[in-house]
N, C-alpha and C positions, 0 to 999 in steps of 0.2 A: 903309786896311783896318782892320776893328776888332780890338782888339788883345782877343788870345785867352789864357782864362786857367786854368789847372788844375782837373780835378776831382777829386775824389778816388782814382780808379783812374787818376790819371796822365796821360788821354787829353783833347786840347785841342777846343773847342768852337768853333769861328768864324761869322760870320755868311755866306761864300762861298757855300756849297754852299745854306744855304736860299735867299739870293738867285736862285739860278741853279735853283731846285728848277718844277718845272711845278706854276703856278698850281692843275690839275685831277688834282694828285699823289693817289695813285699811278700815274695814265694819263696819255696821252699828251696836253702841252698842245693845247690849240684852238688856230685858226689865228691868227697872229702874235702870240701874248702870250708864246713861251716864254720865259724868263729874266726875264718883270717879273711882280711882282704885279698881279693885278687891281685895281679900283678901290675894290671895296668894301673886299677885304683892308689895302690899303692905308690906308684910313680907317679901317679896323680898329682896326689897331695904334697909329695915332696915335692915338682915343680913349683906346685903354687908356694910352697914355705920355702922358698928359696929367694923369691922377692914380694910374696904377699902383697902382689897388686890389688889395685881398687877392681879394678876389671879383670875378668877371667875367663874365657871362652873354651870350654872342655867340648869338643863333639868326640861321639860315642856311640856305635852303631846299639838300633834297638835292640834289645834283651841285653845288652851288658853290664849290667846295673851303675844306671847313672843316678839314679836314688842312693843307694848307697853312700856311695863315693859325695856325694852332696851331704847327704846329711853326717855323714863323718867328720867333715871339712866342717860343717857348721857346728857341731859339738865341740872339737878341735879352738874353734876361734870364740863359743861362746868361756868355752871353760878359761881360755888365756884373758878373758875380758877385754880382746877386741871389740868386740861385737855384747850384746843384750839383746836385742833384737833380731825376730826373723819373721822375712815374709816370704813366702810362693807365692807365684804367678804360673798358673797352669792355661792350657788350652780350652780346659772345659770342667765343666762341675764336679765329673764323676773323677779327673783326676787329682782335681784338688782335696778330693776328700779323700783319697788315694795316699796324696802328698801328708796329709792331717791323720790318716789310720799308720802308717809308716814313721812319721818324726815322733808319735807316744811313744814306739817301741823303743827309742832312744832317749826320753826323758824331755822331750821338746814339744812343748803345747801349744798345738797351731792350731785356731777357731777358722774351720771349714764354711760358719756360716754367718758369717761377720759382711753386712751388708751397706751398702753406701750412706744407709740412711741412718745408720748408729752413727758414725765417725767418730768412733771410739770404740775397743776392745775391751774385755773384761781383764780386772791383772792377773786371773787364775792362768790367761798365758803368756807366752813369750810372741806370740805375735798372730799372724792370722794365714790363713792362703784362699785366694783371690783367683780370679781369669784376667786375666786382657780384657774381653769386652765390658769386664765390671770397671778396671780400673781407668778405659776411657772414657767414660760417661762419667766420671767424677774424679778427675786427677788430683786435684787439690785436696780432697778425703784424705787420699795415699801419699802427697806430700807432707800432707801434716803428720800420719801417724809415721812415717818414715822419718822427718827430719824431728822427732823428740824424742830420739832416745839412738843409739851408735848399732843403724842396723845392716845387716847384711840381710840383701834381696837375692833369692836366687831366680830365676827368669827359666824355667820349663819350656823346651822348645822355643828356644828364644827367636827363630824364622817367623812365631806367629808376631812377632812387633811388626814386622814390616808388612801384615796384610793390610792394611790401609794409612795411609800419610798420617790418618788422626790418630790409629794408633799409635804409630812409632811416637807421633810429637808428645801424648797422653804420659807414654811411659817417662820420657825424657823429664818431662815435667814433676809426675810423680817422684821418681826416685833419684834425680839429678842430684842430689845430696847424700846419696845412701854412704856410709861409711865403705862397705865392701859392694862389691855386686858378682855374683855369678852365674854364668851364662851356658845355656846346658842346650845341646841340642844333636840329633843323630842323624839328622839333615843338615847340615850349613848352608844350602845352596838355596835359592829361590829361583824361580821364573822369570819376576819380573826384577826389574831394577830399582826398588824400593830398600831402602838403603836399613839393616837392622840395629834398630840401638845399644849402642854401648857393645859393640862391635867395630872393634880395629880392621881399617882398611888400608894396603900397603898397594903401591904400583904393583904389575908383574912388570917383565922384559916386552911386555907389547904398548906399557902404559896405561893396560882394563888395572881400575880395582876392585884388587879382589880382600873379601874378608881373610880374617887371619889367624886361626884357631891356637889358642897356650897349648892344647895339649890334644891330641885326635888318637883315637881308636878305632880304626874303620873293621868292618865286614869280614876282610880276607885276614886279618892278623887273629880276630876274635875266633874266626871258624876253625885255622889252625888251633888254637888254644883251648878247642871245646867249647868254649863260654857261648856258642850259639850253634845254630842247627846248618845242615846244609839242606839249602832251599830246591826241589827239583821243579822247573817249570813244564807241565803238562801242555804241549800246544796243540788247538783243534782249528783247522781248516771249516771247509765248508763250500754246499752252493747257498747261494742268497739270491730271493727276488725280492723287489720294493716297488716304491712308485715316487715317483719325488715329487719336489713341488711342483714341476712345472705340466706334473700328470702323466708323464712319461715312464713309460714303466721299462725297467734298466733288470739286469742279471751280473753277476760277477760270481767269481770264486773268492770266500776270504784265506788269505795267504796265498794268492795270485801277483804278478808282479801288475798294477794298477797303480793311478794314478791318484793323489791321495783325495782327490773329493769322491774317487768311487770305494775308495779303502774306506775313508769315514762312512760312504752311507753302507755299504756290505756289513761292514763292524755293527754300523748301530740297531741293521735287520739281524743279526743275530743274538743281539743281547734282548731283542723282543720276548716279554716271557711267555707270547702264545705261537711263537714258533718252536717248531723240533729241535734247534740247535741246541739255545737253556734247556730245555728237559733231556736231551744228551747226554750233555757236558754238563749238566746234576747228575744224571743217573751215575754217568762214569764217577765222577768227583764221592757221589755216599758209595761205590764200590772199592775203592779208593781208602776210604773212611774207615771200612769194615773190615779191609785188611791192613790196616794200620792197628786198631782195637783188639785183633789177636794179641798183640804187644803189648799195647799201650792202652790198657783197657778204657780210661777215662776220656781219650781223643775226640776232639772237637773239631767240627766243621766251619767256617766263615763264608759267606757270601758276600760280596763289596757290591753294591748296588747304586747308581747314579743320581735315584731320587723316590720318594717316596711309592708314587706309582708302580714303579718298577722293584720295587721292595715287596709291597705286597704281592706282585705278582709270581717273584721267586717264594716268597713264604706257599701261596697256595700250594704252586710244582711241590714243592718238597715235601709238603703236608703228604700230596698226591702221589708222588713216588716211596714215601718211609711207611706212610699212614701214622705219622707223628708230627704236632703243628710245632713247625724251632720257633726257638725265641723270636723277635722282632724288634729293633730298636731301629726308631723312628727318631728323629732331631726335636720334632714337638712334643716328647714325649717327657712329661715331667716326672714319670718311675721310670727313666733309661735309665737311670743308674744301678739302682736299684736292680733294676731285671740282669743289668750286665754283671753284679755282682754275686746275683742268684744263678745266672747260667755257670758263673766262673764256679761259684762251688757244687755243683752238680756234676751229674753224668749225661748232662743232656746231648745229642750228636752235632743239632745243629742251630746257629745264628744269623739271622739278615739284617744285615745292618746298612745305612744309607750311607754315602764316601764322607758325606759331613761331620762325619758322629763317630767316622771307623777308628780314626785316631785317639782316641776315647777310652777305646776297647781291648785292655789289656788282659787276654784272659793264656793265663800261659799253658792251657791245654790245649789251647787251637794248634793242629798241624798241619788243618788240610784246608784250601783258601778255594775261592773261587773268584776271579777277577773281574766282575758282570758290569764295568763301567766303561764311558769313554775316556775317562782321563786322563793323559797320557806323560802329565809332567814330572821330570824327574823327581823333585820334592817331593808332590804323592807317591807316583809309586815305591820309593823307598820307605817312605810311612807303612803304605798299604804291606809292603810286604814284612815289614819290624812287626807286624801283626804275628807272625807265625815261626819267629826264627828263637825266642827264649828259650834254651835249652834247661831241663830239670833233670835229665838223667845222657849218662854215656850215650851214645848211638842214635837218638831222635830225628826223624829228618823230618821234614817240610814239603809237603808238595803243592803247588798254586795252578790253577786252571786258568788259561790264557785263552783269549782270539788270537788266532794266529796273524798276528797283525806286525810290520815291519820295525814299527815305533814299540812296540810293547818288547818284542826279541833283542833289542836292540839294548832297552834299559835293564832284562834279563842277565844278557852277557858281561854287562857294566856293572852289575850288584858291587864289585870287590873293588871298584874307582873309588877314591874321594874327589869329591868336587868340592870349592869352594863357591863363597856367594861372588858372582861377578859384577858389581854394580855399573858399569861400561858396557856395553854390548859386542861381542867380539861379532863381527860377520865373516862368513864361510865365502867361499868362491864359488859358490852358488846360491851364493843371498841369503842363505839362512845365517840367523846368530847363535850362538852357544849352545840354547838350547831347542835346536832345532825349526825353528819358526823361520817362515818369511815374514816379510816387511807384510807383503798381502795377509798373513796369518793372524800376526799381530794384529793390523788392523779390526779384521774379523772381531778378533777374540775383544779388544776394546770395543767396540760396538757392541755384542752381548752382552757384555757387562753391564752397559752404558743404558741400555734397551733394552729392560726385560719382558717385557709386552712384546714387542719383536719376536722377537725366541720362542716364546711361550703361542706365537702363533704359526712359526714353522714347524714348532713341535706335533700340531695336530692337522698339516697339512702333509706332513711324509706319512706314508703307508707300508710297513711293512707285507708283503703278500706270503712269502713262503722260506724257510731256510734249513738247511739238512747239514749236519756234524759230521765230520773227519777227523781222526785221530792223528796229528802232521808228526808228531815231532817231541821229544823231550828237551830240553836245555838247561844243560850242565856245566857250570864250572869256565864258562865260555866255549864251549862247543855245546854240540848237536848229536843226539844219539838215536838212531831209527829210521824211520819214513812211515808216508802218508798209509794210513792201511782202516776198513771200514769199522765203525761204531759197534761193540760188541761181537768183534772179530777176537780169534785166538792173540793176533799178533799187538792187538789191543791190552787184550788181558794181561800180555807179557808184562807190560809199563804199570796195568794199575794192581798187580798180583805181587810188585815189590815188596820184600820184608819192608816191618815199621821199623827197625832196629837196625841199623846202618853206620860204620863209621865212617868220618869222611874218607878217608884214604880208600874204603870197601866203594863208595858209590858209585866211582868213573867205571871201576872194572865189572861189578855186575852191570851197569849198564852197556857196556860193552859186550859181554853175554850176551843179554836179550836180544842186542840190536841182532846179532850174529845167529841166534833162533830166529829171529820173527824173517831173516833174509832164508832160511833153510824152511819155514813155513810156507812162507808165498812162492820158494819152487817147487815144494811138495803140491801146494795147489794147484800151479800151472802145469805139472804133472799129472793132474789128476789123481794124485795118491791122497787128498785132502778133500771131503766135500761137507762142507758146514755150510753152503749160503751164501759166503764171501767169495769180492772178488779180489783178486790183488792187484792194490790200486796205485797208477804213477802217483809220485810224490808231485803235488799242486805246488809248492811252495820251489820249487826248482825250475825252470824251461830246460828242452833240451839243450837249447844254447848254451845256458847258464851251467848246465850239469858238466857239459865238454870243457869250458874255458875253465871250472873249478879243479875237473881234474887233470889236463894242460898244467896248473898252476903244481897243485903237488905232485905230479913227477916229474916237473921240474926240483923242487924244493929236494923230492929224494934222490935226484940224477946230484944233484948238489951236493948230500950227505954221502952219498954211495961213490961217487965216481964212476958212478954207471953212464952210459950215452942215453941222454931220452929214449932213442930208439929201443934201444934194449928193454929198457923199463916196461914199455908200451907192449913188445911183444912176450916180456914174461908175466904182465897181466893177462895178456889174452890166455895164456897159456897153462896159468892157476884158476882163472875167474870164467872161461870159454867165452863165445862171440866171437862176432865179425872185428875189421877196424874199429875206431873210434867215430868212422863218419859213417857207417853203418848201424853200429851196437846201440840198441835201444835204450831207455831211460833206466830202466833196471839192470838191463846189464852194468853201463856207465857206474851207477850207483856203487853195485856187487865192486867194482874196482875202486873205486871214490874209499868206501869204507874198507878195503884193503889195504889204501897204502896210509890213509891214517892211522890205523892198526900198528902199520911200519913203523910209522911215523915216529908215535909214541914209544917204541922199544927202541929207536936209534939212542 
């Protein structure tokens, strides 16, 4: 046993209790790992005891227990008497207490509610855990109690140093002395170019720097491994009407190809919560819900919501559609905690919470998400979606309710990328930089910031008028499984009737199924052999252009694999799938072909 050694208030550290601590801490381990570390954790740690740097940057996609793996490390270093000291630094209130209910179960007493104006800690513990926004308002507090005594800081999402200059300079200050420091985060990446502290940055081959992680876990290695869920993304189309500022009253399709001031305003008429679109794309999402909970009895709902306003607004719908009012966590809300604590131990179905606060919200029943924000930057969405990927048992999947929006599909596809933080701004050969923005965007976007009056007076001068929900599309895995087909359509049902219980390796192929029902559905209907109501609807998120040049592309791809002549391919499509040519055959035809030779594709 490692031999345990005093800390300052007296009370012994050992490494027992973190050994035996569950991998997926604070919940309950996954099946057969309780009392061992994971794999990654474990290679974790040995990295870092291999040169026991001062600085240590582990990113780790959310659900893979970076708690854990932290607090092991910090039992590890107290017990060798590196260290006596420990702080957190969380994002927010409800995860530092998160941080402080988690380190008891290892013998490490962190004061959750140790405030600027004590500047001093009780010696009943071993140190305290804090936010960011506390420790910049009084850095010096946290330098003093960091530099008396050989502490290790660990830094929780350490992306939140660089939201504002004064943070980053706040933390530098405080902990510039810390004996150890570790850096934890499941995001690396940022938006803007505000540089994270105590975070190593190295040139690449272009000369951007970019941060530098000791040790990374991303998304695609965990999902093989179990350690998390696979995520299916639900995409809904739409028509939208609005009126903008200029009193002009505009229509679009969303998942139209548009250009993106009309994408932004179609997106933001559809997340109106007194349009039909959000009570839709609710209804679908609690039916969704309800055939998850045959499974998975205790399943939880999320809603991601832009701002409070529109918070309340999803709370009534769903009230309206369950005849059950969900939780509601609000940002000014001094029992968020609290309630997110109480929903997490309940059977409640469903929660609204604001994008400010989502990150907050660790409830690892959540599997069914609904994404009702404009947000569209990488660093959020990957937060947003670490909401719903902690896996607790074999087979859990996740499914997220999207606007079918190009920027949102786009960072779908991209879930299994790591990116690093790029403090340089790379630009595209279309003017955008790295992470998607024009030079004009950016500007934009600093100006909102800059002028919130501004904003706050556009906000009640656009008018949403009218918007109606389409069912576009699933996204999986990096592809696309289905087409466009009506709201409470059979071929609908097909997507949200999916078992809760799924392995990853099961997901592509029943989704594959379906798609291959819902295409034998909409011919039975255009047969006439089918009459419910629906119609069978072109897929919005395709042009016919678009649909020819994609499939042009794969039977090339298979004329490649096959040594077949395009020619051939072409007419032995026609010849399985029926139709005219290609410059004849309708959008569904096309399609009927499209998903045939991917079919191929995949079994070459």
């Amino acid at each position: 046993m490692t031999e345990l050694r005093p800390n300052p208030g007296g009370h012994q550290v050992g490494t027992y209790a973190a050994e035996h601590l569950s991998p997926a801490f604070p919940r309950r381990a996954p099946w057969g790992t309780a009392g061992n570390l994971r794999a990654w954790q474990q290679e974790a740690i040995e990295r870092y005891f291999e040169t026991e740097p001062r600085d240590f940057l582990a990113s780790a996609t959310p659900g893979a227990g970076k708690t854990t793996f932290a607090l092991r490390l910090a039992t590890e270093l107290l017990s060798r008497g590196t260290v006596n000291r420990v702080i957190v630094v969380a994002p927010t209130d409800h995860l530092k207490t998160q941080w402080a209910e988690a380190a008891a179960r290892v013998g490490i007493r962190l004061d959750p509610k140790f405030t600027n104006g004590q500047r001093a800690f009780s010696r009943e513990y071993h140190g305290v855990a804090v936010t960011y926004a506390q420790v910049s308002m009084k850095p010096y507090v946290h330098a003093h109690i960091c530099s008396a005594a050989r502490t290790l800081v660990i830094l929780d999402e350490v992306h939140h140093g660089g939201d504002a200059l004064s943070w980053g300079d706040a933390l530098r200050e405080a902990y510039e002395h810390a004996e150890r420091r570790l850096s934890l985060t499941g995001t690396p990446f940022r938006s803007d170019a505000a540089p994270i502290p105590f975070v190593r940055y190295e040139p690449d081959s272009a000369g951007v720097r970019v941060s530098r992680a000791d040790y990374t876990y991303g998304y695609g290695r965990a999902l093989r491994d179990g350690v998390v869920r696979p995520v299916l993304f639900m995409s809904y189309a739409g028509s939208m009407r609005w009126r903008d500022t200029s009193g002009e009253e505009m229509s679009a399709g969303l998942g139209e190809d548009n250009t993106k001031d009309i994408t932004a305003q179609a997106w933001r008429t559809a997340l109106d919560p007194e349009g039909e679109w959000m009570q839709q794309v609710l209804r679908a999402a609690d039916q969704r819900l309800t055939e998850v909970r045959h499974e998975v009895p205790d399943a939880a709902g999320l809603v991601i919501a832009t701002d409070h306003e529109a918070a309340r607004g999803y709370a009534k719908l769903l009230e309206y559609l369950t005849g059950t009012k969900p939780a509601l966590i609000l940002s000014d809300d001094k029992g968020a905690s609290d309630r997110i604590s109480s929903f997490s131990a309940s059977d409640e179905r469903w929660m609204v919470a604001v994008r400010m606060v989502s990150e907050g919200v660790d409830v690892p029943r959540l599997a069914v998400g609904v994404y009702a924000t404009s947000s569209s930057t990488p660093l959020f969405f990957a937060q947003a979606i670490g909401r719903f990927v902690r896996a607790r048992r074999r087979g859990e999947t996740a499914s997220v309710f999207l606007p079918s929006v190009p920027k949102l599909a786009g960072l779908a596809y991209a879930l299994e990328l790591e990116r690093d933080h790029a403090l340089d701004r790379r630009e595209s050969g279309d003017g955008e930089d790295a992470d998607g923005l024009t030079a004009e965007e950016r500007e934009l976007a600093e100006a909102e910031r800059e002028d919130k009056a501004s904003d706050e007076l556009t906000k009640y001068t656009f008018q949403a008028i009218s918007s109606d929900a389409q069912f576009d599309k699933v996204l999986y895995d990096g592809g696309d499984f289905g087409f466009a087909a009506e709201v409470g359509s059979l071929e609908e049902l097909e997507y949200l009737g999916l078992p809760g219980i799924l392995d990853h390796d099961e997901v592509a192929a029943v989704l594959e199924q379906r798609a291959q029902k819902q295409t034998r559905i909409q011919d039975a209907r255009g047969r006439g052999m089918i009459s419910d109501g629906h119609e069978t609807v072109i897929p919005m998120h395709r042009s016919l252009k678009e649909q020819r040049t994609l499939l042009n592309s794969l039977v090339g791809l298979y004329a490649r694999q096959s040594g077949e002549p395009h020619g051939a391919v072409h007419s032995e499509l026609r010849r399985t799938c029926g139709g005219p040519a290609v410059g004849q055959a309708t959008a569904h035809q096309i399609q009927q072909r499209i998903d045939l030779l991917r079919r191929r594709l995949r079994s070459v």
